[in-house]
C-alpha positions, -999 to 999 in steps of 0.1 A, spaced: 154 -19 53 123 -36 72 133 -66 93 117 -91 69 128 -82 41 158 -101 34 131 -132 45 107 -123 21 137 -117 -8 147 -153 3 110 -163 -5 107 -146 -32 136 -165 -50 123 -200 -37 90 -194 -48 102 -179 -84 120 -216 -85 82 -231 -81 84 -238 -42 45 -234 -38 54 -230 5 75 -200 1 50 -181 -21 24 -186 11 51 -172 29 57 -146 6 14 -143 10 16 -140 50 44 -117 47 28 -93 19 -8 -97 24 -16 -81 57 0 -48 43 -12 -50 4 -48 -57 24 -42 -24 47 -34 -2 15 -62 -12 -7 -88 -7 21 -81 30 23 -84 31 -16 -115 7 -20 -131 1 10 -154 -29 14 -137 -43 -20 -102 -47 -9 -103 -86 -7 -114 -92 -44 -91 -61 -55 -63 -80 -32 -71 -113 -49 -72 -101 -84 -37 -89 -73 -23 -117 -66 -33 -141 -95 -8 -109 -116 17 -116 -87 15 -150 -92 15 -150 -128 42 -128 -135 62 -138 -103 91 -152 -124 96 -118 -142 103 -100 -108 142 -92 -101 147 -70 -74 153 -76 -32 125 -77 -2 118 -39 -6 115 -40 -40 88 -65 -39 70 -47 -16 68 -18 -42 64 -45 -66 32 -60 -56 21 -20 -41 18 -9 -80 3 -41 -89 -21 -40 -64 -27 0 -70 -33 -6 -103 -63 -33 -98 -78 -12 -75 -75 20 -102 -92 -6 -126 -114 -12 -102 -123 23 -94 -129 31 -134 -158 -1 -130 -174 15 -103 -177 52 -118 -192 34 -147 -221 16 -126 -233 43 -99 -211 32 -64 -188 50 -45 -155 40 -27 -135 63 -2 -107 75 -25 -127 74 -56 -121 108 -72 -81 112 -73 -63 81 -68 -41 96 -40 -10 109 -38 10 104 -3 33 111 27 67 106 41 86 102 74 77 84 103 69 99 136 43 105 161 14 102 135 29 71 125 36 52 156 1 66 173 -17 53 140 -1 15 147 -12 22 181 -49 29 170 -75 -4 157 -66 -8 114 -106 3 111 -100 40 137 -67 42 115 -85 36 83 -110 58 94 -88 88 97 -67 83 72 -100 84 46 -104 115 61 -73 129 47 -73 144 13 -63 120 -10 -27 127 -18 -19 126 18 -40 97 22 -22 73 -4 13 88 9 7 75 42 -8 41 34 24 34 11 45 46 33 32 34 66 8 5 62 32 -10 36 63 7 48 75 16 14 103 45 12 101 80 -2 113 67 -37 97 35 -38 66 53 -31 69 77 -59 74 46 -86 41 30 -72 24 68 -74 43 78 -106 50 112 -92 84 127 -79 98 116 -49 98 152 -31 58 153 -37 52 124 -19 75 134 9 55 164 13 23 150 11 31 124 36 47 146 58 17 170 59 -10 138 57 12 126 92 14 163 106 -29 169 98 -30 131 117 -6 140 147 -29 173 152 -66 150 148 -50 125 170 -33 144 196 -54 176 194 
């Protein structure tokens, strides 16, 4: 369990009892993260993808039952699923974004990757996660820029927990080598 989570569950609950400061707390504690995720799936468009995110969150916040962590994962499919929707627009006009053709699938544990990537500037991390194939690429955002578990990561992905162990753990490993080799 993440430091802050037991904060952001105690937020959670004031704000879902229409205390308008501990949703921007719940904001400051969620959006740096949520931000970090969606700009490895949609690039340049995170912030409107982010934004269109939270008006759901916020609409729906009452509906939400569940502690710190579970929010997280919360507000990770809500957020994954704007930027899918998102996505879909964009094949339809003629743009790109980075993780465009398979909405990723991605890694697990925490270790030398990990800590060197929180090391690294968010736009070199970025930058070399994008450069993962995409289920590895979407493991390790979940799991390290939003520091989600094995299982919560599978709910957000839809896919079994051991898959995106595996890819995380390889996405981490093929970072580890790029990083340290």
């Amino acid at each position: 369990m993440r430091a802050d989570d037991a904060t952001l569950q105690h937020a959670v609950e004031r704000a879902q009892n229409g205390d308008d400061e501990a949703f921007a707390n719940v904001y400051q504690i969620v959006q740096p993260g949520l931000l970090g995720y969606l700009r490895g799936l949609v690039g340049e468009s995170a912030e409107d993808v982010a934004s269109d995110a939270w008006l759901e969150i916020a609409r729906d916040l009452a509906r939400f039952r569940g502690d710190g962590a579970g929010f997280r994962g919360w507000t990770a499919t809500i957020a994954r699923n704007r930027a899918l929707d998102h996505l879909r627009r964009m094949r339809s006009r003629p743009l790109t974004a980075p993780f465009e053709q398979d909405m990723l699938d991605l890694p697990a544990p925490r270790e030398t990757a990990g800590e060197a990537l929180e090391a690294m500037s968010t736009a070199e991390a970025l930058a070399l996660v994008a450069a993962l194939p995409q289920d590895q690429a979407e493991a390790v955002l979940l799991r390290v820029v939003i520091g989600l578990d094995g299982p919560a990561s599978a709910r957000v992905l839809g896919k079994r927990v051991g898959a995106v162990r595996s890819a995380a753990h390889r996405g981490l490993k093929r970072l580890a080598k790029e990083l340290l080799g």
